[in-house]
mmCIF file as gemmi writes it, N, C-alpha and C atoms, coordinates in Angstrom:
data_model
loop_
_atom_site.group_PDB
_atom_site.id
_atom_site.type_symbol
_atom_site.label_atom_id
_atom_site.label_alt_id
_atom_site.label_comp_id
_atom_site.label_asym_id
_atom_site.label_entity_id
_atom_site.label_seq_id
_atom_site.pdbx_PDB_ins_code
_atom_site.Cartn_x
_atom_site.Cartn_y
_atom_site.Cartn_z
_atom_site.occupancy
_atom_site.B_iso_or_equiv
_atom_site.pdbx_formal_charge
_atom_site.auth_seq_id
_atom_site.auth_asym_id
_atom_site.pdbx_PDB_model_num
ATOM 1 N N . UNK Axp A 1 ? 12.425 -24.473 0.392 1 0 ? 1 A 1
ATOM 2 C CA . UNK Axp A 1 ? 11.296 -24.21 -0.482 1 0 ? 1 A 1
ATOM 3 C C . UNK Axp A 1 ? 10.968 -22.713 -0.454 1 0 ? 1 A 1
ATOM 4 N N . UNK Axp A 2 ? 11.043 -22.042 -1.963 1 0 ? 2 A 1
ATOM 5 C CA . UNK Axp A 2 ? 10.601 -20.891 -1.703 1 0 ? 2 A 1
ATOM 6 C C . UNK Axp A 2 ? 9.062 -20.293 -1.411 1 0 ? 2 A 1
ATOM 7 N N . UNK Axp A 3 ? 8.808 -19.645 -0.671 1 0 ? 3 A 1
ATOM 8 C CA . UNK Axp A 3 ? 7.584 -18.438 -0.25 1 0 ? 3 A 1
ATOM 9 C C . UNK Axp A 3 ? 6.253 -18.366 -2.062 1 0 ? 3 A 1
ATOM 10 N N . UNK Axp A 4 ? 5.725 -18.895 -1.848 1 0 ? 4 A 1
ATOM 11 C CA . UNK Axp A 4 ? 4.596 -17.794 -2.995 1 0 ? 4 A 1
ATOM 12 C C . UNK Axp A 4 ? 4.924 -16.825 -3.209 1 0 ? 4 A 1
ATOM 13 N N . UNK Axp A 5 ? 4.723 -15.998 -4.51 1 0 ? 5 A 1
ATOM 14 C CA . UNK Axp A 5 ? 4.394 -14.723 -4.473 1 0 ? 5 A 1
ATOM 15 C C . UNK Axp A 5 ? 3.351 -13.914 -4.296 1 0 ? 5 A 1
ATOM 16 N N . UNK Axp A 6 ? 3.394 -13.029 -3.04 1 0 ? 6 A 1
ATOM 17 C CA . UNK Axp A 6 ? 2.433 -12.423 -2.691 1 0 ? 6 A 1
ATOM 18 C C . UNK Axp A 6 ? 2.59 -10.835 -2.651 1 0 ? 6 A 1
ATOM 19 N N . UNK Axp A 7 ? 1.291 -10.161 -3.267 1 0 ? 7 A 1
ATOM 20 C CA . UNK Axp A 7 ? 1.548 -8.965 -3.072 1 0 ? 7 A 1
ATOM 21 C C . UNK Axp A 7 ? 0.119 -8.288 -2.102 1 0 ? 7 A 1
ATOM 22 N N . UNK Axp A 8 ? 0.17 -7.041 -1.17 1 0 ? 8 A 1
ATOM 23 C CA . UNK Axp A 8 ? -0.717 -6.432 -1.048 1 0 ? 8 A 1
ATOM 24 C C . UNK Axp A 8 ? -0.896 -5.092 -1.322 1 0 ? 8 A 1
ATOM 25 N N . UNK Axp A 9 ? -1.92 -4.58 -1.146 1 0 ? 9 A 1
ATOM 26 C CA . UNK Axp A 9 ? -2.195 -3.225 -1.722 1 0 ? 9 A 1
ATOM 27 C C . UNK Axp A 9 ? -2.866 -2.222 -0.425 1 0 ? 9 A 1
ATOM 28 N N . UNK Axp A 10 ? -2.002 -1.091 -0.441 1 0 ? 10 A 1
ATOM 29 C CA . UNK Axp A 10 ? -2.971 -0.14 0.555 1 0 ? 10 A 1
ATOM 30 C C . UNK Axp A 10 ? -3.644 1.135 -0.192 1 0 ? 10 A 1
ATOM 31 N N . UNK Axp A 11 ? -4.173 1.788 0.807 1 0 ? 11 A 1
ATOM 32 C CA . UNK Axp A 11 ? -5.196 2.862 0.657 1 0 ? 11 A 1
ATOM 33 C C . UNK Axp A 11 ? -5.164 3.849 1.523 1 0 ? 11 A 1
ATOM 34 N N . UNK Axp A 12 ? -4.544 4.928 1.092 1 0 ? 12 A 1
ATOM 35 C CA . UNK Axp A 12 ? -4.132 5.461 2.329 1 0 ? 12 A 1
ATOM 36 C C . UNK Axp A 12 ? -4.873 7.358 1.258 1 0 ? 12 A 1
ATOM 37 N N . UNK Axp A 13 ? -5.536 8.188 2.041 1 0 ? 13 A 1
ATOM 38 C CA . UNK Axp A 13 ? -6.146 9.423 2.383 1 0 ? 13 A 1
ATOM 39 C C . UNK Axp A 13 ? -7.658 8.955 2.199 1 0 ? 13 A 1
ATOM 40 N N . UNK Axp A 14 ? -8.306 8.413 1.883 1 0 ? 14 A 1
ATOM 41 C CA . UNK Axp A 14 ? -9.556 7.986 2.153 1 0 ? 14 A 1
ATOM 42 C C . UNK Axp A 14 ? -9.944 8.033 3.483 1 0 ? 14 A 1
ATOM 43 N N . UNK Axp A 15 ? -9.487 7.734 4.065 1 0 ? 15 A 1
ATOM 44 C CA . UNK Axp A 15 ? -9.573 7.187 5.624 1 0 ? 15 A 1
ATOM 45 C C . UNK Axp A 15 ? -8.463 7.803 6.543 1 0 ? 15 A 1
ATOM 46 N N . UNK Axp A 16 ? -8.34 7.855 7.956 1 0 ? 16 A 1
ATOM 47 C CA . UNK Axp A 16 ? -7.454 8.352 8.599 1 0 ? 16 A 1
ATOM 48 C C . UNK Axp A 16 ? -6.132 7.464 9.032 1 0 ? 16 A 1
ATOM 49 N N . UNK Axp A 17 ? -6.52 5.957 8.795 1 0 ? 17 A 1
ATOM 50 C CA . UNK Axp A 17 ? -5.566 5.085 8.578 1 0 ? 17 A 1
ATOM 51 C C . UNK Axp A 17 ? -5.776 4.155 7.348 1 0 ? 17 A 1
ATOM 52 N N . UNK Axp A 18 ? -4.111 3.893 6.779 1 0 ? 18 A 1
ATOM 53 C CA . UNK Axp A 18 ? -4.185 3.197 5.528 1 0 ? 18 A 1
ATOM 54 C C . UNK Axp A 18 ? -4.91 1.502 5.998 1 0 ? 18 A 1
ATOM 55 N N . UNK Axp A 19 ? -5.35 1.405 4.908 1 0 ? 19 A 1
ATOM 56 C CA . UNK Axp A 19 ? -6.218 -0.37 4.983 1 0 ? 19 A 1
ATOM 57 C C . UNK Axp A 19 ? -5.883 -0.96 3.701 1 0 ? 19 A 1
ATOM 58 N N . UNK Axp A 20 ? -6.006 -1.644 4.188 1 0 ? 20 A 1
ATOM 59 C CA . UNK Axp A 20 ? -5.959 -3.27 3.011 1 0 ? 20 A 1
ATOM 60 C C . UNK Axp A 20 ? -6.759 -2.968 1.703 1 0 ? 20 A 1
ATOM 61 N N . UNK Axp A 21 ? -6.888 -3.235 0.575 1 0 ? 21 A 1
ATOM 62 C CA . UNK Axp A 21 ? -7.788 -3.047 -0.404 1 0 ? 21 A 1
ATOM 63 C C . UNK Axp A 21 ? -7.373 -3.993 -1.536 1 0 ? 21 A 1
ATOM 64 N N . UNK Axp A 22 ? -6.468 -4.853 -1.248 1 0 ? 22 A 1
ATOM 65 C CA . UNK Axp A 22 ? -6.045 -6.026 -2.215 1 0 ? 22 A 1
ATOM 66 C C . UNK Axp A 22 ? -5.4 -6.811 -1.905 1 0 ? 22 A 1
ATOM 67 N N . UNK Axp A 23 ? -4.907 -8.043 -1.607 1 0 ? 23 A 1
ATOM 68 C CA . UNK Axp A 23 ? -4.141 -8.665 -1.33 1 0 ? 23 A 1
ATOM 69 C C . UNK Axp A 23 ? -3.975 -10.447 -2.713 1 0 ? 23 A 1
ATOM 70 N N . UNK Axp A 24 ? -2.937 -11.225 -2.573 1 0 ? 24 A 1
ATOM 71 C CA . UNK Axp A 24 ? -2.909 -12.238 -3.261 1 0 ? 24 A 1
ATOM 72 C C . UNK Axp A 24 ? -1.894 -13.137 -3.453 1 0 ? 24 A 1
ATOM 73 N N . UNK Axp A 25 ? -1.896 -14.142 -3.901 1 0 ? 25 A 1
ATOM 74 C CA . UNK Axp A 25 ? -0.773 -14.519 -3.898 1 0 ? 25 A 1
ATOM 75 C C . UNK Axp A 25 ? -0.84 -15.277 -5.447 1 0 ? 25 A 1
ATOM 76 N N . UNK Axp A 26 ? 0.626 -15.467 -6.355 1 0 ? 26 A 1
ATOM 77 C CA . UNK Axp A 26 ? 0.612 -15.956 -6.851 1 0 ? 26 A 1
ATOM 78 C C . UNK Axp A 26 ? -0.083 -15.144 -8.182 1 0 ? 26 A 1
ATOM 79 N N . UNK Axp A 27 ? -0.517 -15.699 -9.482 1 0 ? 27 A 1
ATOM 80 C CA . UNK Axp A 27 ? -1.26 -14.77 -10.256 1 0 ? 27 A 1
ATOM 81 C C . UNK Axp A 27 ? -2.165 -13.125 -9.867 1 0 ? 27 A 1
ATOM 82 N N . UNK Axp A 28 ? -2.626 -13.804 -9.208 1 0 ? 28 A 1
ATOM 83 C CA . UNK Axp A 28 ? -3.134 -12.508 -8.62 1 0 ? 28 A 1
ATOM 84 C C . UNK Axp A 28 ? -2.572 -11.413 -7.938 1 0 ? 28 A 1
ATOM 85 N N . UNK Axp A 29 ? -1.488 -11.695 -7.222 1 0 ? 29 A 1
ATOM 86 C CA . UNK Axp A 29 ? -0.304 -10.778 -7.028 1 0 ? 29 A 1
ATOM 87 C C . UNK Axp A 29 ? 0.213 -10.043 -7.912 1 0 ? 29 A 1
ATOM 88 N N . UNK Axp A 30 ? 0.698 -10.918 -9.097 1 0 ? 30 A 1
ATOM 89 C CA . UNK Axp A 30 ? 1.19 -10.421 -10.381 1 0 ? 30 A 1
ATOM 90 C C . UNK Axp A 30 ? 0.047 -9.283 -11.076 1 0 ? 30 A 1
ATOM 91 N N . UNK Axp A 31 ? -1.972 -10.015 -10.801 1 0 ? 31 A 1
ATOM 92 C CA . UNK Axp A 31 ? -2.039 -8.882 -11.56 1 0 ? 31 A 1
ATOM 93 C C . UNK Axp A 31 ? -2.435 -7.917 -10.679 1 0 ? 31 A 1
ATOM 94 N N . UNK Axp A 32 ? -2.457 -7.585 -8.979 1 0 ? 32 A 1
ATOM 95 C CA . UNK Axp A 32 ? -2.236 -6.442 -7.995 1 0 ? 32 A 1
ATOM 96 C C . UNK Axp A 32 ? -1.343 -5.42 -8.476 1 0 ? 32 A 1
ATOM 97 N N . UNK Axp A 33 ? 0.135 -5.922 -9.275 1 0 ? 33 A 1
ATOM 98 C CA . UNK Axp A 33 ? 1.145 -5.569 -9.097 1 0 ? 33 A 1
ATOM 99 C C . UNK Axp A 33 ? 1.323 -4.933 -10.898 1 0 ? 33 A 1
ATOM 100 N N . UNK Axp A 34 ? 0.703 -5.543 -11.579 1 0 ? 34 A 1
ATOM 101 C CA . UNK Axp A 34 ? 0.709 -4.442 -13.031 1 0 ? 34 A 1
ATOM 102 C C . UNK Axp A 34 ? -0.383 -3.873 -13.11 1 0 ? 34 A 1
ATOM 103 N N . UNK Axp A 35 ? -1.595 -3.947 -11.89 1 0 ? 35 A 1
ATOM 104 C CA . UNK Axp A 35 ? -2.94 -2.94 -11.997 1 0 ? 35 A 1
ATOM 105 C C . UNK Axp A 35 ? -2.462 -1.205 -11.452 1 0 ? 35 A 1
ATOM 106 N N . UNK Axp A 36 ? -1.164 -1.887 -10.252 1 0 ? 36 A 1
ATOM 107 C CA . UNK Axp A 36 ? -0.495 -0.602 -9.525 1 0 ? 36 A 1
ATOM 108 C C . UNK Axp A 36 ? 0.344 0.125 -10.732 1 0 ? 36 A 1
ATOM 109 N N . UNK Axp A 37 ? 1.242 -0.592 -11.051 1 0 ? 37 A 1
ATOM 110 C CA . UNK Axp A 37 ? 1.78 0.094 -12.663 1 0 ? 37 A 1
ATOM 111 C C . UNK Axp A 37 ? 1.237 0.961 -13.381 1 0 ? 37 A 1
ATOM 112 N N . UNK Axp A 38 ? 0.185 0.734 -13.829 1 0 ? 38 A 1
ATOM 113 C CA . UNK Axp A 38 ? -0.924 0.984 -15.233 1 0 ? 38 A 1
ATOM 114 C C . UNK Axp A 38 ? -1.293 2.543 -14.523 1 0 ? 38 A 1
ATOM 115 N N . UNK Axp A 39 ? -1.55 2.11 -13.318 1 0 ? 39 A 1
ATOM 116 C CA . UNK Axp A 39 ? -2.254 3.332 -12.369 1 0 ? 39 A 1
ATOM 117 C C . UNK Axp A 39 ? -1.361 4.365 -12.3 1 0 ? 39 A 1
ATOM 118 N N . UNK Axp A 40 ? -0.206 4.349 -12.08 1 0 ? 40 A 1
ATOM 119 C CA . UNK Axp A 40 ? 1.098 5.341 -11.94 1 0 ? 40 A 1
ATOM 120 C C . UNK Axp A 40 ? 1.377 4.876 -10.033 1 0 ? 40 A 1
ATOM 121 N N . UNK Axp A 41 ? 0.872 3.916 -10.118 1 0 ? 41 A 1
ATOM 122 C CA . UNK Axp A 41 ? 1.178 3.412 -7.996 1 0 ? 41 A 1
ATOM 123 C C . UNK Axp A 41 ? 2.548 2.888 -7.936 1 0 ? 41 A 1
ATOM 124 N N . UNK Axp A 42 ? 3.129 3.743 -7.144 1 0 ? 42 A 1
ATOM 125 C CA . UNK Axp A 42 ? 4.589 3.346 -6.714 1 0 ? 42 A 1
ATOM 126 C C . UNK Axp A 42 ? 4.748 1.749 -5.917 1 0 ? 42 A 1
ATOM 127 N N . UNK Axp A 43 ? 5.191 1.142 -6.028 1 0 ? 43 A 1
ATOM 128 C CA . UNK Axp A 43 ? 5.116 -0.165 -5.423 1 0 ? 43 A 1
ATOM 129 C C . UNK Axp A 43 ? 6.681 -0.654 -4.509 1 0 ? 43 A 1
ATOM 130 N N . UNK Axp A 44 ? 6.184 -0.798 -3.252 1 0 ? 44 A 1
ATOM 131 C CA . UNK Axp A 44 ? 7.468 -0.971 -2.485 1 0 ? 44 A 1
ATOM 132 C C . UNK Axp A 44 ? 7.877 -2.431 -2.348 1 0 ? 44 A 1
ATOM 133 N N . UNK Axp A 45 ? 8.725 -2.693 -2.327 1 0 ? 45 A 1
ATOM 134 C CA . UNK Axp A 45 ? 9.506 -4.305 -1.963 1 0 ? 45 A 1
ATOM 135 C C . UNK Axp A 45 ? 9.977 -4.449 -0.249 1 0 ? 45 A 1
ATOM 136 N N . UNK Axp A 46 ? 9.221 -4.886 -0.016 1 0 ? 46 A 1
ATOM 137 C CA . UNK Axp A 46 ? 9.661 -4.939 1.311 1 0 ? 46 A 1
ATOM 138 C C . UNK Axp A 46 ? 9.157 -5.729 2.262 1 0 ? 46 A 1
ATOM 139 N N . UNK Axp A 47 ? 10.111 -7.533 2.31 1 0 ? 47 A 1
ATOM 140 C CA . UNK Axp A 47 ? 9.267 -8.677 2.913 1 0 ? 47 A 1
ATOM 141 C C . UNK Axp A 47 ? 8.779 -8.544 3.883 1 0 ? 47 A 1
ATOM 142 N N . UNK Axp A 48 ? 9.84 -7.945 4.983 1 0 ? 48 A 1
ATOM 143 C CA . UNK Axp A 48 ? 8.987 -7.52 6.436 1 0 ? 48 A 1
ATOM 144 C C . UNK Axp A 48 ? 7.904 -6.885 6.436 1 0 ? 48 A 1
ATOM 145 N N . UNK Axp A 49 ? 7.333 -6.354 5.913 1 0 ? 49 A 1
ATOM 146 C CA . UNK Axp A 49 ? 6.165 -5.305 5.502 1 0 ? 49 A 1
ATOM 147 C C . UNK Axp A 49 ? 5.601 -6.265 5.456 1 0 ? 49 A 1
ATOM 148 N N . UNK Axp A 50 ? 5.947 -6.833 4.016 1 0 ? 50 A 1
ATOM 149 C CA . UNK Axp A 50 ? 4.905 -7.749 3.287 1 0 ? 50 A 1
ATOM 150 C C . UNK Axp A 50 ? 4.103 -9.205 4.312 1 0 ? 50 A 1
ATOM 151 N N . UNK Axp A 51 ? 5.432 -9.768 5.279 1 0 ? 51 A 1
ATOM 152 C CA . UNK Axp A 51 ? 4.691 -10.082 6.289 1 0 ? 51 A 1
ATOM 153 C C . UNK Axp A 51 ? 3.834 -10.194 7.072 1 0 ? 51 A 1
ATOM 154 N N . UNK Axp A 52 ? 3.939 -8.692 7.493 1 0 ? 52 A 1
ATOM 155 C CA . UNK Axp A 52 ? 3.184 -8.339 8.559 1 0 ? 52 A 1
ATOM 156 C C . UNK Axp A 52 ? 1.694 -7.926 7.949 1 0 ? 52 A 1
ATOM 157 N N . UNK Axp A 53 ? 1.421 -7.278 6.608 1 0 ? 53 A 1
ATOM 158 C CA . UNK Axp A 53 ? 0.416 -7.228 6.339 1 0 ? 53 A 1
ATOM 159 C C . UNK Axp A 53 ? -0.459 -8.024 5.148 1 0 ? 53 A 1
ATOM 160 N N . UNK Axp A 54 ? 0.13 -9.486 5.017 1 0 ? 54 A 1
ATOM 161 C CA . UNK Axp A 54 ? -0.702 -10.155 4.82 1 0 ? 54 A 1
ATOM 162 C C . UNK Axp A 54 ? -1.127 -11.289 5.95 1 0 ? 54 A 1
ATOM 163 N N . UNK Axp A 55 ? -1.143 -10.819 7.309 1 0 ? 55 A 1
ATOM 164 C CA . UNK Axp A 55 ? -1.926 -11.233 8.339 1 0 ? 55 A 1
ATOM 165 C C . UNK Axp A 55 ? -3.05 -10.48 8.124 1 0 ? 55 A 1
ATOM 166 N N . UNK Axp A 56 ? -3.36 -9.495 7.43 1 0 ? 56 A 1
ATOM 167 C CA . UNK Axp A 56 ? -4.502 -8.675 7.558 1 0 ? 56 A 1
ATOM 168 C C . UNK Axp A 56 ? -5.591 -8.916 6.132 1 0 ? 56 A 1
ATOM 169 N N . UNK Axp A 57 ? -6.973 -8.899 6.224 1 0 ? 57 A 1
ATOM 170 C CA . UNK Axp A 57 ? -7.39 -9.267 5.866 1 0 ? 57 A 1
ATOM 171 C C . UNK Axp A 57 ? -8.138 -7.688 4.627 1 0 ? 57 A 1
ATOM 172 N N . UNK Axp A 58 ? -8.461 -8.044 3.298 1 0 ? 58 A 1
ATOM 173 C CA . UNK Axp A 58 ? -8.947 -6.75 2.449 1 0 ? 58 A 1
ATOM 174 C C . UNK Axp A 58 ? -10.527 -6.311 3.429 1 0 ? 58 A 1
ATOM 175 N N . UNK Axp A 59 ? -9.78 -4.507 3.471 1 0 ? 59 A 1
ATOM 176 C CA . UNK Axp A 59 ? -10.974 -4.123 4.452 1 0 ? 59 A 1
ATOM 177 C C . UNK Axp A 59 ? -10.246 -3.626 5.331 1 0 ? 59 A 1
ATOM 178 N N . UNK Axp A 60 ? -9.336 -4.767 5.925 1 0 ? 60 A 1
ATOM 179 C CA . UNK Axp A 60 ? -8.852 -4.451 7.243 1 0 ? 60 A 1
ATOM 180 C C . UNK Axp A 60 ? -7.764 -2.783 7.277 1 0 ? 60 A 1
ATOM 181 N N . UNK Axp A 61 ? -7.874 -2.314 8.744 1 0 ? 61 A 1
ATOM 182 C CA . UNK Axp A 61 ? -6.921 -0.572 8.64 1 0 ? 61 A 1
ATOM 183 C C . UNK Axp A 61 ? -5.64 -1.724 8.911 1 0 ? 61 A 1
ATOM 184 N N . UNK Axp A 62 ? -4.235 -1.226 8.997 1 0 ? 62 A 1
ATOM 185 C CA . UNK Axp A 62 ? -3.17 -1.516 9.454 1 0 ? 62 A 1
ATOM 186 C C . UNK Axp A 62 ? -3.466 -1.195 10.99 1 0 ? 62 A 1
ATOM 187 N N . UNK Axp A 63 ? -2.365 -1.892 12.069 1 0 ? 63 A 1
ATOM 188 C CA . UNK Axp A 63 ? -2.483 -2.126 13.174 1 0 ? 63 A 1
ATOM 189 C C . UNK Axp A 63 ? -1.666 -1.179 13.605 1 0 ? 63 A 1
ATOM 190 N N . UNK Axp A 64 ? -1.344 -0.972 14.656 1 0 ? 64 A 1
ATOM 191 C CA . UNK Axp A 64 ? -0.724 0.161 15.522 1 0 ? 64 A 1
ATOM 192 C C . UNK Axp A 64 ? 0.621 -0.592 15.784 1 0 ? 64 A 1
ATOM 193 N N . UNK Axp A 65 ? 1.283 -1.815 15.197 1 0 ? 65 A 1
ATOM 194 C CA . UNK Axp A 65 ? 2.89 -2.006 15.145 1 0 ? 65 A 1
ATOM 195 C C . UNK Axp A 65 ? 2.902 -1.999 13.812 1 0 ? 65 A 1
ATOM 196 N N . UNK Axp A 66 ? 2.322 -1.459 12.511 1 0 ? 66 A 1
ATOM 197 C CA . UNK Axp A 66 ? 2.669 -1.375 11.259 1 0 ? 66 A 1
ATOM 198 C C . UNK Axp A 66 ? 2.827 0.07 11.309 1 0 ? 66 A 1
ATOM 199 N N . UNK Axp A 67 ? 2.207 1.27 12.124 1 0 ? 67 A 1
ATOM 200 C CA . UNK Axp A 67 ? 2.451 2.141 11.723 1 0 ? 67 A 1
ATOM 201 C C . UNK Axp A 67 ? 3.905 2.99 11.085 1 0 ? 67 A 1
ATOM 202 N N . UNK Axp A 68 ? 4.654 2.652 12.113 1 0 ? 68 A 1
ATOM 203 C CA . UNK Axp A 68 ? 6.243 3.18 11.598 1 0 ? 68 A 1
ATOM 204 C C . UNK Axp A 68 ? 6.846 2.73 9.801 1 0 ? 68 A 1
ATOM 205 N N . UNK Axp A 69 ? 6.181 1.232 9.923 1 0 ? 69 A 1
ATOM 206 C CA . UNK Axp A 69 ? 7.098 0.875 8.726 1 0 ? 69 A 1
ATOM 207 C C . UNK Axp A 69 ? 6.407 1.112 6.965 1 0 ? 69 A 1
ATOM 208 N N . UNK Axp A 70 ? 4.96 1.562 7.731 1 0 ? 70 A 1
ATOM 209 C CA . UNK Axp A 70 ? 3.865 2.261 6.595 1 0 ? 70 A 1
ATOM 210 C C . UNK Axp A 70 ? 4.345 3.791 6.385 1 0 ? 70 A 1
ATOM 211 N N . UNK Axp A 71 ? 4.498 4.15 7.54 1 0 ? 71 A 1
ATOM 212 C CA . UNK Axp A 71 ? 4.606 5.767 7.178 1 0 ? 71 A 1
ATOM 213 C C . UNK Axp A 71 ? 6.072 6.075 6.531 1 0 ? 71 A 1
ATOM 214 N N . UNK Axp A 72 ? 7.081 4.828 6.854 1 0 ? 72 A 1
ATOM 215 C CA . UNK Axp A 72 ? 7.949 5.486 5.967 1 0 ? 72 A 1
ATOM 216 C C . UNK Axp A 72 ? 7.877 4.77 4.603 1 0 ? 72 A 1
ATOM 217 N N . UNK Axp A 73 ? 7.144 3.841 3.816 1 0 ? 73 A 1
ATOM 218 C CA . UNK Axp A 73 ? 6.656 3.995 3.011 1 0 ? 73 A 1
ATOM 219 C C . UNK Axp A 73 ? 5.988 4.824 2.275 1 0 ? 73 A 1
ATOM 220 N N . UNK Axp A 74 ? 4.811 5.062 2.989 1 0 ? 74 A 1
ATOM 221 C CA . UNK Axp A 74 ? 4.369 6.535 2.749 1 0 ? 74 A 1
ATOM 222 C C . UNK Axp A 74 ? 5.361 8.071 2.281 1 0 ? 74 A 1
ATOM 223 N N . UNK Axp A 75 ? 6.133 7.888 3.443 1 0 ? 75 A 1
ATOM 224 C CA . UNK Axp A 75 ? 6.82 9.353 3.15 1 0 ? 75 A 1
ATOM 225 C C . UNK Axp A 75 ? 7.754 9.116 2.029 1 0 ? 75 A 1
ATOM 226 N N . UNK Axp A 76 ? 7.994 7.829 2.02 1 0 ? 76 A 1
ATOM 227 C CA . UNK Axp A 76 ? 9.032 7.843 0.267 1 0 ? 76 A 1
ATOM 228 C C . UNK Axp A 76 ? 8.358 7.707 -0.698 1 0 ? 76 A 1
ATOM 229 N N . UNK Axp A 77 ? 6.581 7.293 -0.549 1 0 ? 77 A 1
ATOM 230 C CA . UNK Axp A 77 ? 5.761 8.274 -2.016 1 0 ? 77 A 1
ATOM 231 C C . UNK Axp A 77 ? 5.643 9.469 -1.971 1 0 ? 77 A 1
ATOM 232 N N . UNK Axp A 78 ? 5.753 9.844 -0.636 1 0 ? 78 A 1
ATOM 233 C CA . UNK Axp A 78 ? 5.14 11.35 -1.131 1 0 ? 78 A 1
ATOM 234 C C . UNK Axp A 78 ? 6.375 11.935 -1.303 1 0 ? 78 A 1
ATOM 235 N N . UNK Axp A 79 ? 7.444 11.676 -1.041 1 0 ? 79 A 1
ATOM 236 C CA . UNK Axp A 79 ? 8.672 12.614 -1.6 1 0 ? 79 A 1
ATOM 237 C C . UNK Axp A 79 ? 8.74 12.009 -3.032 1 0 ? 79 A 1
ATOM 238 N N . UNK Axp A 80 ? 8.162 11.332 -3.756 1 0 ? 80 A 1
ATOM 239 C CA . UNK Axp A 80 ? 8.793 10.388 -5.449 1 0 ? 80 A 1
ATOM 240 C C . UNK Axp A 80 ? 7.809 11.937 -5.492 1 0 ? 80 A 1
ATOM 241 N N . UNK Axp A 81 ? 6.245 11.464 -5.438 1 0 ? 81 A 1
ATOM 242 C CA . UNK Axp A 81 ? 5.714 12.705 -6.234 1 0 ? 81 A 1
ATOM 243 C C . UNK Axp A 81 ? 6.075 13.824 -5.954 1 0 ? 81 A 1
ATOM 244 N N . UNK Axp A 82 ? 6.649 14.376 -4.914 1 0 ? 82 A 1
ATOM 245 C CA . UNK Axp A 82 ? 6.147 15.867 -4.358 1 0 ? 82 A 1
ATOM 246 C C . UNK Axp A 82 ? 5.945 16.467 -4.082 1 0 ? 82 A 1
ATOM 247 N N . UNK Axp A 83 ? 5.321 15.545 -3.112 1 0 ? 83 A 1
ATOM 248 C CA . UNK Axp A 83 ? 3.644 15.828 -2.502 1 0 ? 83 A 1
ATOM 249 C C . UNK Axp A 83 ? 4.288 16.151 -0.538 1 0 ? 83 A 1
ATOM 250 N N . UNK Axp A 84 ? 3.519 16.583 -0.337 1 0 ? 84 A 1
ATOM 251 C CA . UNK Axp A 84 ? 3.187 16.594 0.942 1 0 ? 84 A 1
ATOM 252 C C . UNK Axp A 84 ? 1.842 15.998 2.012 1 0 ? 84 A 1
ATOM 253 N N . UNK Axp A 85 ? 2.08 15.652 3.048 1 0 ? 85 A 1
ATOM 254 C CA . UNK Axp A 85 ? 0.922 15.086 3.699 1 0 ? 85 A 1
ATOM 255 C C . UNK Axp A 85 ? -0.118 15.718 3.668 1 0 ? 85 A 1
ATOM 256 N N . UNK Axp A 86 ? -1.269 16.004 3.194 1 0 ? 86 A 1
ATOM 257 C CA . UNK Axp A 86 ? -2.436 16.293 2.673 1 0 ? 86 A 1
ATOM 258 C C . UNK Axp A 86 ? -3.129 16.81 1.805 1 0 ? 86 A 1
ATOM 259 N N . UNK Axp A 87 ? -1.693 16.712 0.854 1 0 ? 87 A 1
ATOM 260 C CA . UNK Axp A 87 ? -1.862 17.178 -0.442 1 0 ? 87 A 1
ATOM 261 C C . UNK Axp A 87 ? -3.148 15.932 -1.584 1 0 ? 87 A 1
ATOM 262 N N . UNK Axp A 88 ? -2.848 15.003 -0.805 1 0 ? 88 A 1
ATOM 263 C CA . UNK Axp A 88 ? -4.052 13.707 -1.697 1 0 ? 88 A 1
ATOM 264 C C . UNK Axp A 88 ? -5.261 14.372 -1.207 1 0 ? 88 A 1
ATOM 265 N N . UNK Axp A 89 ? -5.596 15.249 -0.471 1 0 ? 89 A 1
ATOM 266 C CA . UNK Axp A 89 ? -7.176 14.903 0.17 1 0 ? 89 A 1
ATOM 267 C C . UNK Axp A 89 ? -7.239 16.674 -0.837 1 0 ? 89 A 1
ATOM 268 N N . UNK Axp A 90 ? -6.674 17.469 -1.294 1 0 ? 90 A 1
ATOM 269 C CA . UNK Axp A 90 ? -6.965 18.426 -1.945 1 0 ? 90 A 1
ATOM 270 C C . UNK Axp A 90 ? -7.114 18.479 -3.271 1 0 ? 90 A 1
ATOM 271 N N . UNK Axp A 91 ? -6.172 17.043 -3.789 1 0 ? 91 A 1
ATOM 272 C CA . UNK Axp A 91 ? -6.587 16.232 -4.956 1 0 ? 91 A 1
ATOM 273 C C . UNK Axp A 91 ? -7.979 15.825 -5.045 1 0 ? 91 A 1
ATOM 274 N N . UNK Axp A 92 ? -8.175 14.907 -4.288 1 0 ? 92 A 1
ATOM 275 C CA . UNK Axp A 92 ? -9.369 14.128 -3.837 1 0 ? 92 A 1
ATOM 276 C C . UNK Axp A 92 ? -10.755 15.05 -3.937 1 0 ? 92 A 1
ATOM 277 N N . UNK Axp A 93 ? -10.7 16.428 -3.585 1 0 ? 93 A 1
ATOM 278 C CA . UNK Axp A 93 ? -11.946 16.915 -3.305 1 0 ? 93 A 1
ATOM 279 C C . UNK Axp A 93 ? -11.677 18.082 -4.637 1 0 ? 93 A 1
ATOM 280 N N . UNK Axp A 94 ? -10.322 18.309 -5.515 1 0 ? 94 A 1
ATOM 281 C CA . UNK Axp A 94 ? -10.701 19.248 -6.694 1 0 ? 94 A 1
ATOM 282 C C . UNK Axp A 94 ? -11.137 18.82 -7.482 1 0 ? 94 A 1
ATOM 283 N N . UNK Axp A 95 ? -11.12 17.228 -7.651 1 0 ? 95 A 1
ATOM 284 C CA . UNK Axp A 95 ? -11.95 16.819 -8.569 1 0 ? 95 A 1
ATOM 285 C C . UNK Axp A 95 ? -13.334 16.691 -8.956 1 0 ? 95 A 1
């Protein structure tokens, strides 16, 4: 039997660690997952990930055994845009 579809969503320069800010399964996944689209949000595939952080609840930071497999998420957005690590928080405050 296959798995639901589930997607979650992080949030990462707001805060000093990324957190939860969406999670779902099923329709609501789907519309997590064309709200990230619309937005220009890079969206990663990645079940082990996806595992581990839908134990966590919206709100919740990631835990200290997600860090490795977030940050290299992370670092393959910030190399799509460009960007460098604290380049969002200089975004964030020119606006």
């Amino acid at each position: 039997m296959k798995a639901p579809f589930e997607a979650v969503a992080l949030e990462y320069g707001q805060q000093k660690t990324p957190r939860v800010v969406a999670k779902g399964q099923a329709e609501l996944a789907m519309r997590i997952l064309q709200e990230a689209k619309k937005q220009g949000i890079y969206v990663a595939e990645d079940p082990q990930l996806l595992a581990l952080l839908s134990k966590l609840d919206v709100g919740d930071e990631i835990t200290q055994d997600m860090y490795t497999a977030v940050a290299v998420i992370l670092s393959w957005v910030y190399w799509l845009k460009g960007m460098q690590p604290g380049d969002e928080k200089k975004t964030t405050q020119e606006t």
